[in-house]
C-alpha positions as CSV (number, residue, x, y, z in Angstrom):
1,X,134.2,0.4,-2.2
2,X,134.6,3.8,-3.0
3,X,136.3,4.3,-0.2
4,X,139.5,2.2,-0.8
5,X,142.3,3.7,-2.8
6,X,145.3,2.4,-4.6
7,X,147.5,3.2,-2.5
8,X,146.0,0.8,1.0
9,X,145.8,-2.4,-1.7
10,X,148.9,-2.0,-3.8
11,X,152.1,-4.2,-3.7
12,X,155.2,-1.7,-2.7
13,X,158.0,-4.1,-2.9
14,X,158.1,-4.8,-7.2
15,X,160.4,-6.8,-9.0
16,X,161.5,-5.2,-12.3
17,X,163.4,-6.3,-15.1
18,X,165.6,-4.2,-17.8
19,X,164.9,-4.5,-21.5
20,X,168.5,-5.9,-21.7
21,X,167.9,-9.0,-18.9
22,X,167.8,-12.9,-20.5
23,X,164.6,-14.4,-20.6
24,X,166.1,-17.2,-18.6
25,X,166.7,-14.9,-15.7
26,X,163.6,-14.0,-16.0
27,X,161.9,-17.3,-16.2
28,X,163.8,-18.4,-12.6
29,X,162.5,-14.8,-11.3
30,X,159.1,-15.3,-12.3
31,X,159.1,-19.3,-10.8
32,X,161.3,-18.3,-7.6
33,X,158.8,-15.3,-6.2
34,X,155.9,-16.9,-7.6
35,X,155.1,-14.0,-9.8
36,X,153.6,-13.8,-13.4
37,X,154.3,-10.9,-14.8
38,X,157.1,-7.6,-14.1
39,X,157.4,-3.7,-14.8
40,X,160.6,-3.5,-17.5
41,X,162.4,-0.4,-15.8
42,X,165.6,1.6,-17.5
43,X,168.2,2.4,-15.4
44,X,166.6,5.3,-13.5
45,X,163.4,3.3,-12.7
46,X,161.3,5.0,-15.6
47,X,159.1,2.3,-17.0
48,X,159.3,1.5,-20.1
49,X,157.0,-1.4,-20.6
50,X,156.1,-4.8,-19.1
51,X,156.5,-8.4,-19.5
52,X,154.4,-11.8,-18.4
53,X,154.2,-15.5,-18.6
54,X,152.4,-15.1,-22.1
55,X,155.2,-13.3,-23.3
56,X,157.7,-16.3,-22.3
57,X,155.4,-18.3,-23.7
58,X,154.8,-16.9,-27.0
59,X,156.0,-18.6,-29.8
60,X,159.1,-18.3,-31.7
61,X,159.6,-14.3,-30.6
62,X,161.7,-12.4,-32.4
63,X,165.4,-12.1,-31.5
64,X,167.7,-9.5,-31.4
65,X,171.4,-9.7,-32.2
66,X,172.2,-8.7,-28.3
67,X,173.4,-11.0,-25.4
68,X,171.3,-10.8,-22.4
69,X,172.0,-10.3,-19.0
70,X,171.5,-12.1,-15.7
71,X,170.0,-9.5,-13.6
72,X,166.8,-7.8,-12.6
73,X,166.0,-5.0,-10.0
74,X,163.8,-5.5,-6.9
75,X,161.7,-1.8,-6.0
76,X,160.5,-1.1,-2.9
77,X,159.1,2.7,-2.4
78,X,160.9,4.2,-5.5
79,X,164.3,3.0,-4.7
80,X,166.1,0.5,-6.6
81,X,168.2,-2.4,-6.1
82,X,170.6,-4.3,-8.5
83,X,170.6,-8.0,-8.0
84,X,172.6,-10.1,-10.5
85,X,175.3,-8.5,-12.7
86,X,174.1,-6.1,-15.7
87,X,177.5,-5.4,-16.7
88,X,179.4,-8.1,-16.2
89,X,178.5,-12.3,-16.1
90,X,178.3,-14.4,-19.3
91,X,175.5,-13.8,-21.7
92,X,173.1,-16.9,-21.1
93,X,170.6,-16.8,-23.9
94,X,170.3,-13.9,-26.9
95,X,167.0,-13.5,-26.3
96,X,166.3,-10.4,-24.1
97,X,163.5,-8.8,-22.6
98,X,163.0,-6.3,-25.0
99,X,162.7,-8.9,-27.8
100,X,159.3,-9.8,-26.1
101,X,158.0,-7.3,-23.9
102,X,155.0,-5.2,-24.4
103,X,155.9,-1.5,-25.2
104,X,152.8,-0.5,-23.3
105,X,152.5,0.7,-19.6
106,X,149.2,0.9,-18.0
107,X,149.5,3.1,-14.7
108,X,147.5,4.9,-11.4
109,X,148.5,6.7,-9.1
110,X,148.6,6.2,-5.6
111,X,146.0,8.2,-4.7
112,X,143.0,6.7,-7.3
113,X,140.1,5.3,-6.1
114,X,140.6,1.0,-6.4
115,X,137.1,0.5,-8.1
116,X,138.9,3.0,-11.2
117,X,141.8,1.1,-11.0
118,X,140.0,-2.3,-11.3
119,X,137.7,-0.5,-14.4
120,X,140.9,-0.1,-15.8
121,X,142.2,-3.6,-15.9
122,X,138.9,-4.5,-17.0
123,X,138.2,-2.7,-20.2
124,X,141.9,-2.7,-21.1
125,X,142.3,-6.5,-20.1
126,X,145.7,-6.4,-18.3
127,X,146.3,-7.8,-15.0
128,X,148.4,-5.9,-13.3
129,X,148.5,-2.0,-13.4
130,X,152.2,0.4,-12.3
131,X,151.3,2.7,-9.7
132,X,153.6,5.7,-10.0
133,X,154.4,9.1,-8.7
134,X,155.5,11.2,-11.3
135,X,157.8,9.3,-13.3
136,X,159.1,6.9,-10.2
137,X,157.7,3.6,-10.0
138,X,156.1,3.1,-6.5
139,X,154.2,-0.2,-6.3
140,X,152.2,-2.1,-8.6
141,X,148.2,-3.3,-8.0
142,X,147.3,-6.7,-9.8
143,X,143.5,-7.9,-10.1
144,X,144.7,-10.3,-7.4
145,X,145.3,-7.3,-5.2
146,X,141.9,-6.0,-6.4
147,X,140.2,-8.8,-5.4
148,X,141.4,-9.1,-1.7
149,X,140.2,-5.9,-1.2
150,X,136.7,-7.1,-2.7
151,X,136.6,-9.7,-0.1
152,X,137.4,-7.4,2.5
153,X,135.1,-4.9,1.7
154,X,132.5,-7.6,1.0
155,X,132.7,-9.0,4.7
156,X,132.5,-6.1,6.1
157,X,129.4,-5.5,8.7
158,X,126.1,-4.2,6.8
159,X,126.7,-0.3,6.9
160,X,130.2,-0.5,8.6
161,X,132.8,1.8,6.8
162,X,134.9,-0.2,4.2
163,X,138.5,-1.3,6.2
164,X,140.9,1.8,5.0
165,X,143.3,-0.8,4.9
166,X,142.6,-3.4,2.6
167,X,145.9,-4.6,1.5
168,X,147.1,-8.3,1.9
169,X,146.6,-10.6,4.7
């Protein structure tokens, strides 16, 4: 298990959101690519924090006084894409991403061994960690991720080298 890094496992095509996105958007993003949680990103793809079902969920967040926007970005390598409009487009709800994200970012890098990044996730209880490059945002590994790799490494012959890719199916 050793053997496996981040990098063979991780997913490299993320959706983000911005701290300034509507929760609704964010709801229909969540239900539409059948994800549970997303990297909050600034405008230069730094992130700055991440959000999850729980934090849709939670109740009565606070609010800020800010309209929200119907956008979000999808990241694929370190390049970002725009899809919605974050300048323009009514405001559809006041609440925001930022209202209700967590401020914290747990991160790898590319290059880590899985069985660290999975330690991680672990002791820290999060279930999905960034994998970045610098400051660039470059995929994202989830304990689902994590465990795919498990199995693959699990059914491997007795003393056959782990598969050096061990990515999704």
């Amino acid at each position: 298990m050793r053997g496996i890094r981040v990098e063979s496992t991780m997913t490299r095509d993320v959706y983000a959101v911005g701290p300034d996105t509507d929760l609704e958007t964010v709801g229909a993003l969540f239900v539409a690519q059948h994800i549970s949680g997303a990297p909050v990103i600034d405008g230069k793809g730094r992130a700055v924090g991440m959000i999850s079902k729980t934090d849709l969920l939670a109740p009565k967040p606070a609010r800020g006084g800010t309209g929200g926007k119907p956008f979000y970005y999808r990241v694929r390598d370190g390049a970002i894409h725009t899809i919605g409009t974050p300048r323009d487009g009514p405001n559809t709800t006041r609440a925001v991403v930022g209202d209700v994200m967590s401020p914290f970012v747990f991160t790898v890098g590319p290059k880590a061994p899985l069985i660290d990044a999975m330690r991680l996730m672990v002791m820290d209880e999060v279930h999905r960690l960034l994998v970045v490059e610098g400051d660039r945002l470059v995929g994202m590994v989830t304990s689902m991720d994590a465990l795919r790799a498990l199995l693959r490494w699990a059914a491997a012959p007795a003393g056959a080298e782990p598969p050096a890719e061990a990515g999704k199916p």
